[in-house]
C-alpha positions as CSV (number, residue, x, y, z in Angstrom):
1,X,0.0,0.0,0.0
2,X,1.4,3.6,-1.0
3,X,0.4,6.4,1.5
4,X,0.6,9.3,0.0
5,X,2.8,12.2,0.5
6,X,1.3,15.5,-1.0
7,X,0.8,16.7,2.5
8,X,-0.2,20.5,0.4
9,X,-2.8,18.7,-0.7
10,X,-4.2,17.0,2.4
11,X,-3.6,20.3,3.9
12,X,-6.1,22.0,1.7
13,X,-8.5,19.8,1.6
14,X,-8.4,19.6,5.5
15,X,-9.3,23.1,5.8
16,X,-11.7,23.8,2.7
17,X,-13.8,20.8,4.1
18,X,-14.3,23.1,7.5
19,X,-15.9,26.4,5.9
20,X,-19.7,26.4,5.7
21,X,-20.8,27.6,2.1
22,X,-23.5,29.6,3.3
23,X,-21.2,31.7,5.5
24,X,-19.6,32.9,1.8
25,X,-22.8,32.7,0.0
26,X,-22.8,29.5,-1.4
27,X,-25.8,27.0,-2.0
28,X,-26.9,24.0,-3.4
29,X,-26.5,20.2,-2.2
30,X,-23.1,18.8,-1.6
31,X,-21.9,14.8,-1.1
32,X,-19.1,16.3,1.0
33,X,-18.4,19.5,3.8
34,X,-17.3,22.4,3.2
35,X,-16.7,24.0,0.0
36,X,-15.8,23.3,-3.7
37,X,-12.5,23.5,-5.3
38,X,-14.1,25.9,-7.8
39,X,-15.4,27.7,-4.6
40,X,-12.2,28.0,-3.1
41,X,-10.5,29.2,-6.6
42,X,-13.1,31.9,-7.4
43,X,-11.9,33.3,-3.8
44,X,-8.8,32.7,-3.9
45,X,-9.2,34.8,-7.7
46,X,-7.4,31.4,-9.4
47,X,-8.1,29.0,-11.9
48,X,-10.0,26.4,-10.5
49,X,-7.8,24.1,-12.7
50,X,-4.8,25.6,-11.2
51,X,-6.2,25.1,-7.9
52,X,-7.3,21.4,-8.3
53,X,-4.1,20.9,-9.8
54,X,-2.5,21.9,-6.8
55,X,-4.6,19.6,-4.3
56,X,-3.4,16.6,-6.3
57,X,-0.2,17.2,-6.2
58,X,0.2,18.4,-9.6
59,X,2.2,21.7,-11.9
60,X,4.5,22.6,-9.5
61,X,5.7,24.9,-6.3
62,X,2.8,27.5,-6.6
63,X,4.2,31.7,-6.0
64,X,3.9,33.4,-2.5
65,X,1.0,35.3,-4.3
66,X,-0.9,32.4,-4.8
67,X,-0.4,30.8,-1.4
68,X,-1.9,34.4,0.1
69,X,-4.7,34.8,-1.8
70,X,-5.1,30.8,-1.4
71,X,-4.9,31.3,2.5
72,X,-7.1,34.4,2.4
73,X,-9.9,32.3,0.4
74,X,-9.6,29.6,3.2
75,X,-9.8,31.8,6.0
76,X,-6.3,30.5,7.3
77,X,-4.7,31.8,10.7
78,X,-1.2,33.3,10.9
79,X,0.2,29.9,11.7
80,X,-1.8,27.9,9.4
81,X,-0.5,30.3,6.5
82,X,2.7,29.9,7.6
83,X,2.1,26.2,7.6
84,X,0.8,26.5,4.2
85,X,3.5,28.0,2.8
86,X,5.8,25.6,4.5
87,X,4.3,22.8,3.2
88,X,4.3,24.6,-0.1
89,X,7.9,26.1,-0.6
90,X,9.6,24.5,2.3
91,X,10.1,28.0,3.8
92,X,7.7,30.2,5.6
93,X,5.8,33.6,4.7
94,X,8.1,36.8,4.6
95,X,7.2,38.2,7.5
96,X,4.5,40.9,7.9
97,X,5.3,43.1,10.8
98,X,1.8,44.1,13.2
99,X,2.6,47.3,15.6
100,X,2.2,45.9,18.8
101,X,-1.1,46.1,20.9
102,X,0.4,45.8,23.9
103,X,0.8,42.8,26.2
104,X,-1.6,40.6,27.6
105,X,-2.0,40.6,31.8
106,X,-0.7,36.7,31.5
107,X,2.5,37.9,29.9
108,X,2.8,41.0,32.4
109,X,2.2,38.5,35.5
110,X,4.9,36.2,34.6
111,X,7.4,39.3,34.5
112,X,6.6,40.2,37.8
113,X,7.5,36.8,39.2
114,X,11.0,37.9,38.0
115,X,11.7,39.7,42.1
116,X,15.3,39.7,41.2
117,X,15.6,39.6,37.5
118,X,15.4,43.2,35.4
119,X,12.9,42.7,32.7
120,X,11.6,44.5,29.5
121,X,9.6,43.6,27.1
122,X,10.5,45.5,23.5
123,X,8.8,45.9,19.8
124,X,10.4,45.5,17.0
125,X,11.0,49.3,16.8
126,X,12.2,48.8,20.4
127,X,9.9,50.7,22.0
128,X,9.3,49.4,25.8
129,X,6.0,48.1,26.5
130,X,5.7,46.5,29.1
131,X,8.4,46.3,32.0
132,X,8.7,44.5,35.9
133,X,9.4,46.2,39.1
134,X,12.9,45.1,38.7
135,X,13.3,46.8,35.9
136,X,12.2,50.1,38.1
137,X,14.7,49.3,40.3
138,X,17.3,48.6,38.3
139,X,17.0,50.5,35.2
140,X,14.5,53.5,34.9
141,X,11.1,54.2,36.1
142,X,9.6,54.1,32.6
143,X,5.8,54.5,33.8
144,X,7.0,57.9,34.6
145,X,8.1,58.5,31.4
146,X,5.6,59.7,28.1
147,X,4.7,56.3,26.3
148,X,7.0,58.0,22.9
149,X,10.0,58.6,25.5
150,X,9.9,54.8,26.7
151,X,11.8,53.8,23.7
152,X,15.6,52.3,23.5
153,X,17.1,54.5,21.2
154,X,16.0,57.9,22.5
155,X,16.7,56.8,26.1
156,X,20.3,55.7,25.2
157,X,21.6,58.7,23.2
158,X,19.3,61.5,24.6
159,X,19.3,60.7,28.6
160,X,22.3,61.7,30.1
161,X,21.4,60.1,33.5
162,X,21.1,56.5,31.3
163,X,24.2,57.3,29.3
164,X,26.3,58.0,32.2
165,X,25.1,54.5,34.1
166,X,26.8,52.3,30.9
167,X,30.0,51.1,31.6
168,X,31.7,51.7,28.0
169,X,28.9,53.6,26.1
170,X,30.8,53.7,23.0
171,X,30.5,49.8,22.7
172,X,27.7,49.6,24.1
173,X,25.7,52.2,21.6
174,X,27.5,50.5,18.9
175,X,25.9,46.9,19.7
176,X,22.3,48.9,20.1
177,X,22.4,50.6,16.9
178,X,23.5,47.3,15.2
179,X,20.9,45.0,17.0
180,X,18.1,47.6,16.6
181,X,18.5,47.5,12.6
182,X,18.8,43.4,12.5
183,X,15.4,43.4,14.6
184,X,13.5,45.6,13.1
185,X,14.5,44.2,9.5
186,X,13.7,40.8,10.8
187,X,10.0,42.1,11.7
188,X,9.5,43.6,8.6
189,X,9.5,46.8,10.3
190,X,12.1,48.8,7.7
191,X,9.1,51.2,6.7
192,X,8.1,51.6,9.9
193,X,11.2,52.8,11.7
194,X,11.8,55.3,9.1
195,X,10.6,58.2,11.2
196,X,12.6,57.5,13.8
197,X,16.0,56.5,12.5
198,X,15.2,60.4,10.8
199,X,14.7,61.6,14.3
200,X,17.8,60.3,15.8
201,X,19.9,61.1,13.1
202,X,18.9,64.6,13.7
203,X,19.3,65.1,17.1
204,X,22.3,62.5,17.4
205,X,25.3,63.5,15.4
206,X,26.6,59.9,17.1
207,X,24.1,57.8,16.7
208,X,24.0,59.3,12.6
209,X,27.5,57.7,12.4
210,X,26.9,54.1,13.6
211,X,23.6,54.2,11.5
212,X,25.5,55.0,8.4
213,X,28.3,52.1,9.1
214,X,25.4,49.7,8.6
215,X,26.5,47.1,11.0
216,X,24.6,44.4,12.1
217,X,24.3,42.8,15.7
218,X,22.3,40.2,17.1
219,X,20.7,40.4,20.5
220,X,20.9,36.8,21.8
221,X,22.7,37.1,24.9
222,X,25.2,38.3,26.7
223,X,26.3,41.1,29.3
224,X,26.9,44.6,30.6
225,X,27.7,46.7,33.4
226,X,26.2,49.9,34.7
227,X,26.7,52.0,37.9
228,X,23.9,52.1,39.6
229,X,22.9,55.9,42.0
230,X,21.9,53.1,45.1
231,X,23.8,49.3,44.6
232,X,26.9,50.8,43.1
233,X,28.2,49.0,39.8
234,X,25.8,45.8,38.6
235,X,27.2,43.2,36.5
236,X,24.2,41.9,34.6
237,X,23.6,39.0,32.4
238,X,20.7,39.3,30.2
239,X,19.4,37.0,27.7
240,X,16.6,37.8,24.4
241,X,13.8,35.9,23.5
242,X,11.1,35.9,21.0
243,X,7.7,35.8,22.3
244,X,5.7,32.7,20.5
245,X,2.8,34.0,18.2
246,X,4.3,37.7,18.4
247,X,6.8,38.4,16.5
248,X,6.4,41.9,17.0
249,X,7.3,41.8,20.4
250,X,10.6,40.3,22.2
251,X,11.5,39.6,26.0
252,X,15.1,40.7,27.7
253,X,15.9,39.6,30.8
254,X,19.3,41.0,33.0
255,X,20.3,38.5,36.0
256,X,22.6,39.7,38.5
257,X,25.8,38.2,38.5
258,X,26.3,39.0,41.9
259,X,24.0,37.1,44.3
260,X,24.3,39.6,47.1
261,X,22.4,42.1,44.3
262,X,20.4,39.9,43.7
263,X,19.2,39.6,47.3
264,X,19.3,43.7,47.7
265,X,16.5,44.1,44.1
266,X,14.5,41.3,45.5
267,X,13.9,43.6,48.8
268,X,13.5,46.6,47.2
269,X,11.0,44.8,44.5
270,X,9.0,43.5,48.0
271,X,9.6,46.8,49.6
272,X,7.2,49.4,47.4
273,X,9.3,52.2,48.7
274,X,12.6,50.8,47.5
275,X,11.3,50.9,44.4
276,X,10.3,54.8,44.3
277,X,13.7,55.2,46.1
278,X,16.2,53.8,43.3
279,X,14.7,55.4,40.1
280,X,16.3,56.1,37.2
281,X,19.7,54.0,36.8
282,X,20.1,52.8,33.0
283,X,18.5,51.2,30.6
C-alpha cells in the first residue's frame, strides 16, 4: 500500500472541508463538507484548474502570491498560513510586521514573578511596552516617562542620566544601533522605523554615524555593566527571547551576577518604597 505524501494537498482539503458555504454565500446540495475546489478558486481569484491541480499534487511549487490569496480564500490563521507555505515552498511567509497592541495581563504577571531579575519587554522598533518592578529598580522608572519617551534608542543617546550608568557607552551604543536594525528588519519593520532613525539622526550626530556604518548585531545574549545611584556598579547577564505568536514583540531579561544584588533588588521589589527610592539607573 502507497500512502501518499502530497501533505499540500491534504492540507487543503483539510481546511476547505471546515468552511460552511453559506457563511460565503454559497448554495446548493453537496456529497461532501465544506466547499468546492471551484469555490475556493473563485476566492482565492485562481483557476480552478490551477487550484485542483495543486490539491493533487500536480504543476508545480505555486508563487507566494498564490499561497496568500489561497490562504485568504480559506480563512487560514497566521500559523496555518505559515504552515501553508511551508508545506508549499519549504520556507515560511516573509514576514508581515503588526505594531504591537500591547501585552496581555498573562505575559505581564509572569514578568513580575521575576523579584530579582530586570525585565523589559520591547517591539520590533524597540519601543518598551511593558516592563517589571525590577526593571524600576534597576534600570528607569519608565511609567514615569511619556509612552513615545519609553523607547531604546531615545533613552540611550538623549538621557544623560542613562548614558552616564553604561559602563563603556561607546560599545555599548554600537551593539544597540546594530541589534536595533537586524530586529527591526527581521519584523518587517524597515518602513516603519523610518521616522525614527530620521529623528535620531537629527538630534544624534553619534548615533548618525553608527547608523550610516550599517553594522549588524544580534541580540541573543550576553552582558553589561552599569553604575547604579543606590547598589553601586551591577554586573548583569541578560538573555533575548522571541515571544511565541508575536513576533512583534521580544523579551530581555538581566540577572545579577552577583548574588548579594540579587538579594538587595528582590527587597526593594518587595519593599514598594525601595522601588520609588532607586529610580532612574540605566537602561
Amino acid at each position: 500500500m502507497t500512502v501518499s505524501t502530497n501533505h499540500l494537498g491534504k492540507f487543503l482539503r483539510d481546511r476547505r472541508s471546515r468552511l460552511d458555504p453559506l457563511t460565503f454565500g454559497f448554495s446548493g446540495r453537496r456529497r461532501t463538507p465544506g466547499l468546492r475546489r471551484e469555490e475556493v478558486a473563485q476566492r482565492a481569484n485562481i483557476s480552478a484548474t490551477w487550484y485542483t491541480w495543486l490539491e493533487q499534487g500536480r504543476g508545480g511549487a505555486p508563487s507566494a502570491d498564490v499561497l496568500d490569496r489561497i490562504a485568504k480564500g480559506l480563512m487560514l490563521t497566521e500559523p496555518e498560513r505559515e504552515h501553508l507555505f511551508m508545506l508549499a515552498l519549504g520556507r515560511p511567509p516573509e514576514v508581515r510586521y503588526r505594531g504591537s497592541e500591547g501585552v496581555s495581563p498573562r505575559l505581564q504577571r509572569f514578568i513580575e514573578t521575576l523579584e530579582t531579575s530586570p525585565a523589559l519587554i520591547r517591539t520590533a522598533t524597540w519601543d518598551i511596552v511593558a516592563w517589571n518592578r525590577a526593571a524600576t529598580i534597576v534600570m528607569t522608572d519608565y511609567g514615569a516617562l511619556e509612552p513615545k519617551q519609553r523607547n531604546v534608542l531615545r533613552l540611550l543617546f538623549g538621557q544623560s542620566g542613562i548614558r552616564h550608568a553604561q559602563h563603556n557607552w561607546e560599545v555599548m551604543a554600537r551593539f544597540v544601533v546594530g541589534a536595533f536594525r537586524a530586529d527591526a528588519a527581521r519584523a518587517g519593520a524597515t518602513f516603519e522605523i523610518a521616522d525614527l532613525v530620521q529623528e535620531m539622526c537629527a538630534k544624534s550626530a553619534e548615533f548618525k554615524a553608527l547608523w550610516e556604518e550599517n553594522d549588524i548585531a544580534t541580540s541573543g545574549d550576553g552582558t553589561k555593566r552599569i553604575t547604579h545611584p543606590i547598589f553601586g556598579e551591577i554586573d548583569l547577564e541578560y538573555s533575548s527571547f522571541l515571544i511565541d505568536g508575536r513576533p512583534d514583540l521580544s523579551l530581555i531579561v538581566y540577572n545579577p551576577v552577583d548574588p548579594a544584588i540579587a538579594s538587595l533588588i528582590c527587597g526593594a521589589v518587595r519593599d514598594r518604597e525601595g522601588c520609588s527610592a532607586a529610580m532612574g539607573a540605566a537602561s
